[in-house]
C-alpha positions as CSV (number, residue, x, y, z in Angstrom):
1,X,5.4,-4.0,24.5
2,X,8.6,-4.9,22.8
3,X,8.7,-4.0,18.8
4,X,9.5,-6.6,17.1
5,X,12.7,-6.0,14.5
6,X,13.2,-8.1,12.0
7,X,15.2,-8.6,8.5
8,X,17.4,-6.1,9.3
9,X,19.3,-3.9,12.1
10,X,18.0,-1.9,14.6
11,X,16.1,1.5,13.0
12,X,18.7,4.1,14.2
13,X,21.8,2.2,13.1
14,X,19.9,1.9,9.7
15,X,19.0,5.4,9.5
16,X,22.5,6.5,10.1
17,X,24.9,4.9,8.1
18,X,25.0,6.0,4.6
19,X,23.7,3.7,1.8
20,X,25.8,1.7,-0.9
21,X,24.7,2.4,-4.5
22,X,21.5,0.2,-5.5
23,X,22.9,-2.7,-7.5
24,X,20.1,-3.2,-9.9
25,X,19.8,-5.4,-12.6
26,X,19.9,-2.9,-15.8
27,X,16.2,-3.7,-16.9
28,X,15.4,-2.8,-13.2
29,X,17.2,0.4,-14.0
30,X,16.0,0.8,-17.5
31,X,12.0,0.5,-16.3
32,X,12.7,2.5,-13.4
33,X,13.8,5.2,-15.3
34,X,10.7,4.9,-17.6
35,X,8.8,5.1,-14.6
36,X,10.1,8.3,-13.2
37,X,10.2,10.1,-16.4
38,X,6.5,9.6,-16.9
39,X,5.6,10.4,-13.5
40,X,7.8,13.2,-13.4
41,X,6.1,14.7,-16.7
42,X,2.6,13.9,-15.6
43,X,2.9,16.1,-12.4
44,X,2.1,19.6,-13.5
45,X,4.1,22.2,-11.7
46,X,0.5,24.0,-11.4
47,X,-0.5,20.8,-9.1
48,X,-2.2,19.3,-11.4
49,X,-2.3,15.8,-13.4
50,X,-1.4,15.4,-17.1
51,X,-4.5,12.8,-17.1
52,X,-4.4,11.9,-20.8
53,X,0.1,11.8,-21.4
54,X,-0.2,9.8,-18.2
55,X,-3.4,7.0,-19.9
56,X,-1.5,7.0,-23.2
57,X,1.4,5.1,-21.4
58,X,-0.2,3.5,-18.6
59,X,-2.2,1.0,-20.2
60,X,-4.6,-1.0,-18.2
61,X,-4.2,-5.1,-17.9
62,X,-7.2,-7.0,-19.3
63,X,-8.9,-9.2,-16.4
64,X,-9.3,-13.0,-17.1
65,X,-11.7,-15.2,-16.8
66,X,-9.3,-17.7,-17.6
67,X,-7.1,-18.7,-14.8
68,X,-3.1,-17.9,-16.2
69,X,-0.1,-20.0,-15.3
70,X,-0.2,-19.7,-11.6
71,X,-3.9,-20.7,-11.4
72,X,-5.0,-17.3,-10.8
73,X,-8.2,-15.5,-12.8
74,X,-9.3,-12.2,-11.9
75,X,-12.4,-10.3,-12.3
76,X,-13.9,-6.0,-11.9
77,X,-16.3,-5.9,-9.3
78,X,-18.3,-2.2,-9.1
79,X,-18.8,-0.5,-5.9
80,X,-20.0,2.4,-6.6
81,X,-20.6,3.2,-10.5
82,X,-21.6,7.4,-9.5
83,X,-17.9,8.1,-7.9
84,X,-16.3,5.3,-10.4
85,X,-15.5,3.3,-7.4
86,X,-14.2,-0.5,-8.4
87,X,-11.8,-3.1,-7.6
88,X,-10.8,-6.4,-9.5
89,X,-10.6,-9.3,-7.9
90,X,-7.6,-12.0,-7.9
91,X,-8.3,-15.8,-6.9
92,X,-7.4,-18.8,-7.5
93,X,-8.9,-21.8,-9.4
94,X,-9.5,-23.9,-6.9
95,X,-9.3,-24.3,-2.8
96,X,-9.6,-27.0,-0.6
97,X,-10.5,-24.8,2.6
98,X,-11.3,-21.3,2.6
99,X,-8.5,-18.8,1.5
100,X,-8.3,-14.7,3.7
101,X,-9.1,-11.6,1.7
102,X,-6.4,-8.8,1.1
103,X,-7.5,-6.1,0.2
104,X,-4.8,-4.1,-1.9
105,X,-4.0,-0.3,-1.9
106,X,-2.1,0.7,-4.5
107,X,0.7,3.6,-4.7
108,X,1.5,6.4,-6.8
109,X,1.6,9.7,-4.9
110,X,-2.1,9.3,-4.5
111,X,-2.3,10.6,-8.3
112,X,-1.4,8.3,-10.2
113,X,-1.6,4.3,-11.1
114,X,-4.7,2.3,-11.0
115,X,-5.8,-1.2,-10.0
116,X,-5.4,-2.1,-13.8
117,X,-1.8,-0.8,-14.4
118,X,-0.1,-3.4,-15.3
119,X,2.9,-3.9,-12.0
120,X,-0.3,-3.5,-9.7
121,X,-2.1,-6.4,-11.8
122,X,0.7,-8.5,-12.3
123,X,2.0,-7.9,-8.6
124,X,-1.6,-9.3,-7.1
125,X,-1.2,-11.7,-9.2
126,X,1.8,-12.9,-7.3
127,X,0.4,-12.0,-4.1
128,X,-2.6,-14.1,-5.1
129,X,-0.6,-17.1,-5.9
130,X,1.9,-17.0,-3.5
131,X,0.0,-16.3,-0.6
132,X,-2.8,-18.6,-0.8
133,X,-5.0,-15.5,-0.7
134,X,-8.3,-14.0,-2.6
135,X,-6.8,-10.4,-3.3
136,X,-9.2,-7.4,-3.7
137,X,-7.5,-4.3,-5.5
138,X,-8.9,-1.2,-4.7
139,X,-8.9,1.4,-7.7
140,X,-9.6,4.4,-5.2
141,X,-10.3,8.1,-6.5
142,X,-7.3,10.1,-7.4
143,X,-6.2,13.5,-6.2
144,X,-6.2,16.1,-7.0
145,X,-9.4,16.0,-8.4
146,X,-10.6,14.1,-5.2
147,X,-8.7,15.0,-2.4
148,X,-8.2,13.8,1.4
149,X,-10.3,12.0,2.3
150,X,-11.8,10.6,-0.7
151,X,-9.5,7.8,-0.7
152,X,-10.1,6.9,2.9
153,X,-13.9,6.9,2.2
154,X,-13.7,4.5,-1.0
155,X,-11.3,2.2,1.4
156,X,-14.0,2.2,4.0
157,X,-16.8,1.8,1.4
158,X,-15.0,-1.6,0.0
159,X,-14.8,-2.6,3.2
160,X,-18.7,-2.0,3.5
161,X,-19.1,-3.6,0.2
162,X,-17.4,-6.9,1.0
163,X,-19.4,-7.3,4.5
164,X,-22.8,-7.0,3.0
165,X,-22.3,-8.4,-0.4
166,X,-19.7,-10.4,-0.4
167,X,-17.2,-11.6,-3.4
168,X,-18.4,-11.5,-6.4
169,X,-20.1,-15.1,-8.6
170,X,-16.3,-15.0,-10.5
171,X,-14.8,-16.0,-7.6
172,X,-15.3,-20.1,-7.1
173,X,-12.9,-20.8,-4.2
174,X,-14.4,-20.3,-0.5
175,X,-13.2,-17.3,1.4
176,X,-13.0,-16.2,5.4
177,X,-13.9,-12.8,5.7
178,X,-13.0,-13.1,9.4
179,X,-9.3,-13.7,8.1
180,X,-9.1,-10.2,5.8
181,X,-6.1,-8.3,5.8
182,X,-4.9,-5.1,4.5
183,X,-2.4,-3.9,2.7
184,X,-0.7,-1.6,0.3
185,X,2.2,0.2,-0.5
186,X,3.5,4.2,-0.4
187,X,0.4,6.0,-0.4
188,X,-1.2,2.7,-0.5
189,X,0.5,1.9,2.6
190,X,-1.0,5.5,4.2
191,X,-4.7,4.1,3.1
192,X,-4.3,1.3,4.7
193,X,-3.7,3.3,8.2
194,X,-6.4,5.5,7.7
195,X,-8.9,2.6,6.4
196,X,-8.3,0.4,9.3
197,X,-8.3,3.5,11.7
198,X,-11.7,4.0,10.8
199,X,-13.2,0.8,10.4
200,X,-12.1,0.1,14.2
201,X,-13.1,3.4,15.3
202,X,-16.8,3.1,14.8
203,X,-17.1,3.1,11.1
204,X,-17.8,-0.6,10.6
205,X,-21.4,-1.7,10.4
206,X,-23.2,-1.6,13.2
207,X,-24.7,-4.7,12.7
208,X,-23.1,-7.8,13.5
209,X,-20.6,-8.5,9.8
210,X,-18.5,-11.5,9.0
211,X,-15.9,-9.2,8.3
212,X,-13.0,-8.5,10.7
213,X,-9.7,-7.2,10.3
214,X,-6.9,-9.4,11.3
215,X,-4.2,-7.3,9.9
216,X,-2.7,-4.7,8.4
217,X,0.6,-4.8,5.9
218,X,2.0,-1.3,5.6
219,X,4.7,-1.7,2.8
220,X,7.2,1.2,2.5
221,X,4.0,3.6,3.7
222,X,4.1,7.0,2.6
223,X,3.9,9.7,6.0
224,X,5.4,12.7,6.4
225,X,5.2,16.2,8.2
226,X,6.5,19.9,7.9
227,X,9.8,18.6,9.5
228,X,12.8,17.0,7.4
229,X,13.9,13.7,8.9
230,X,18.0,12.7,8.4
231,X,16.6,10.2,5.6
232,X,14.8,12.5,3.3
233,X,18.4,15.1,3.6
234,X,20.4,12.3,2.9
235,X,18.8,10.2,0.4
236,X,17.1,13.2,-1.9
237,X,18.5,12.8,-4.9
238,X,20.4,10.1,-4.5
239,X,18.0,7.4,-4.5
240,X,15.4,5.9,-7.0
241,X,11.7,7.3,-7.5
242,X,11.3,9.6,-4.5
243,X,12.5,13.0,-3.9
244,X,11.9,15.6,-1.3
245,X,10.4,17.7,-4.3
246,X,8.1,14.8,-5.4
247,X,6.7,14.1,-2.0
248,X,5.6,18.0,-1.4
249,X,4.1,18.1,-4.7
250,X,1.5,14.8,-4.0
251,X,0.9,16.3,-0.5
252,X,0.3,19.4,-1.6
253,X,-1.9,17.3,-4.2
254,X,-3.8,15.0,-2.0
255,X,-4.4,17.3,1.7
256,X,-7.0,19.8,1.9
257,X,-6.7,23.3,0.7
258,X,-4.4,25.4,2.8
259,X,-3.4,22.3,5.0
260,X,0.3,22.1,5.8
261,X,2.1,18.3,6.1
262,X,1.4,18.4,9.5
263,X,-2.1,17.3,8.9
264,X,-3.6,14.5,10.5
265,X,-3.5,12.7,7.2
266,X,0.5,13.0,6.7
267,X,1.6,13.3,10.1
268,X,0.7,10.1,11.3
269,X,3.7,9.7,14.1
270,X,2.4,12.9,16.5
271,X,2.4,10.8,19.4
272,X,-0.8,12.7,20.4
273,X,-3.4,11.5,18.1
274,X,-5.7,8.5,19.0
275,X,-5.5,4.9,18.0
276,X,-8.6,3.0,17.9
277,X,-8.5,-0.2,20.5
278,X,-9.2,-2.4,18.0
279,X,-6.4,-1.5,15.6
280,X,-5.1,-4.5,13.8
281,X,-1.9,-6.2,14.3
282,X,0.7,-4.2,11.9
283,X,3.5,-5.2,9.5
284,X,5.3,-2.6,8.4
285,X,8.1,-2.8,5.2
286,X,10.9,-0.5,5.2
287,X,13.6,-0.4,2.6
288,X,17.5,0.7,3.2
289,X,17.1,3.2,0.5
290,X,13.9,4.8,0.6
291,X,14.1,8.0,1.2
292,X,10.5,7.4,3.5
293,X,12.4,5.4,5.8
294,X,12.7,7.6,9.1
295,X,8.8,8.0,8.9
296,X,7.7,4.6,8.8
297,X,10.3,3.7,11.8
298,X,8.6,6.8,13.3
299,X,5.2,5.2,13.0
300,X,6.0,1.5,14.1
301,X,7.5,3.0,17.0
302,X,4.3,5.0,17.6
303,X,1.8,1.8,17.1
304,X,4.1,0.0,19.6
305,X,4.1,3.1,22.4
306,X,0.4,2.6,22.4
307,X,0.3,-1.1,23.0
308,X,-0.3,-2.1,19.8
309,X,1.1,-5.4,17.6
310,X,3.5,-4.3,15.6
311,X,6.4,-6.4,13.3
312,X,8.5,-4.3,11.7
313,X,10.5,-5.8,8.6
314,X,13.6,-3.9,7.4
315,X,15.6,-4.4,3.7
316,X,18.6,-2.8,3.5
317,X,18.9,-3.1,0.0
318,X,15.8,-2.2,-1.0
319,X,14.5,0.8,-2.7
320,X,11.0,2.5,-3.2
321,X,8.8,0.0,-5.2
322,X,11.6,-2.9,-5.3
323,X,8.1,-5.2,-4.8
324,X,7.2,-4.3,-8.7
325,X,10.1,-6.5,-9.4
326,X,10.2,-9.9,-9.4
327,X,13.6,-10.6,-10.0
328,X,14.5,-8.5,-6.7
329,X,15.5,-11.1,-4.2
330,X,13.8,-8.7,-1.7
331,X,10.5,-9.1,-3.4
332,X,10.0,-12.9,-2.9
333,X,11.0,-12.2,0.7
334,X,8.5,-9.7,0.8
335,X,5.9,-12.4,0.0
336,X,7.1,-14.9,2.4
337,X,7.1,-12.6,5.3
338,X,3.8,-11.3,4.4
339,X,2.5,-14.9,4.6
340,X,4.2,-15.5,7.9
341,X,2.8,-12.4,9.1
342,X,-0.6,-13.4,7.7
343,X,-0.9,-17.1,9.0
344,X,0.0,-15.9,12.2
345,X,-2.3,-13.1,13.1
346,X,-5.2,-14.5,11.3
């Protein structure tokens, strides 16, 4: 099966040629820096998470019943109230036919972040709007305190969730559950391997659901493994948000006790390990100057070894988490080739 490349040149030319500086727009560069800082501090050198620095400045949104200027309302749906398992809904305020799900992973190291922090509301918000889509925002558990695979099972339980229960009375427009997608970014983007490898490899209901998996939307996913690739050497320190040093610490965070990042849940491109036959059709979103880059080539080319569907979107200019900015020309691309992607796999 041929991989698809598109948006970009071909993965090994990318990977070799060293990257121009990001031109960012200097409230890009101001948040970003904001962003880093506060991550940075919150990560205890013990492995642990500075829980309440880290609430006092991430500051949930509010949900709306009201729908805001794009037509979009949201809503918190509970899951599972003994684990503090939720999600909040995004959906329009009105349909003429029945809109797919998404159902969101968000990033942050698997440690940090929420479905309320503010970029991850106000980004479904866009991805609600803009891609005619009901979006479901999973607000998983958080290592270290729940490590691998707590995080895969809350994915999986949503999944559950949605099959036997359904959307929620807040949401008014009609939705195909036969048309749901995945999708999430950096550690997100991991989930969202992990959810859909389960859910096609036996852990759906046995009994005949609605639900099915049409795709999966892997956006700058976060894999790794004991070895260094010639991205992470190249890029560390040079690029925004990720560093070598950053990525050890959240898998050293999230995998089990004693595990190494060649774990199963990390090392994701070892040609050996199984794919389920029903596996999705993948998108997967690279950026030009994310350090994560050789990784998520490494795994598109491992989906499309083993037959599967595979699109693999490239943006040269893009760093980790350009998609939190709207004023990124890469973002609104980001949106129209997820809608591409969507309306033709679904």
């Amino acid at each position: 099966m041929e991989m698809e490349l598109e948006g970009g040149s071909n993965g090994q030319e990318t990977a070799a040629r060293a990257p121009p500086p990001p031109a960012l727009p200097w409230m890009v560069q101001l948040q970003l820096y904001i962003i880093v800082a506060v991550g940075r501090i919150a990560m205890s050198r013990s492995g642990t998470v500075h829980r309440r620095f880290f609430s006092a400045v991430d500051r949930p949104a509010r949900t709306s019943a009201r729908s805001d200027k794009n037509g979009v309302r949201s809503a918190d749906v509970t899951v599972d109230a003994s684990r503090g398992l939720w999600a909040r809904v995004f959906s329009p305020s009105q349909a003429s036919a029945p809109l797919p799900v998404l159902v969101y992973f968000h990033g942050g190291a698997f440690t940090l972040l929420s479905a309320s922090s503010i970029p991850y509301d106000d980004m479904c918000r866009r991805f609600c709007h803009g891609l005619g889509a009901v979006v479901v925002s999973v607000n998983y558990r958080l290592a270290p305190e729940h490590r691998c695979p707590a995080a895969y099972d809350d994915g999986v339980d949503v999944l559950r969730h949605l099959a036997s229960a359904g959307l929620p009375d807040d949401v008014a427009v009609p939705v195909d559950l036969s048309r749901c997608f995945l999708a999430g970014d950096s550690a997100g983007g991991n989930i969202v391997h992990h959810v859909a490898q389960r859910w096609t490899g036996g852990m759906a209901p046995s009994s005949p659901t609605i639900l099915r998996l049409a795709g999966a939307i892997l956006i700058q996913p976060f894999f790794g493994g004991e070895a260094r690739t010639g991205s992470e050497e190249r890029l560390d320190g040079k690029a925004w948000v990720v560093t070598v040093r950053d990525s050890d610490w959240a898998w050293r965070a999230f995998l089990p006790e004693g595990a190494d990042r060649n774990h199963p849940a990390a090392h994701v491109t070892d040609e050996s390990a199984d794919l389920a036959d029903g596996f999705p059709p993948a998108m997967v979103v690279v950026g030009g100057l994310d350090p994560l880059q050789d990784w998520q080539r490494q795994y598109a080319g491992v989906l499309d070894k083993k037959g599967k569907a595979v699109q693999l979107e490239e943006f040269d200019e893009a760093i980790h988490g350009f998609f939190w900015f709207p004023e990124l020309p890469e973002t609104g691309k980001l949106t129209a080739k997820m809608k591409a992607f969507m309306e033709s796999s679904a």
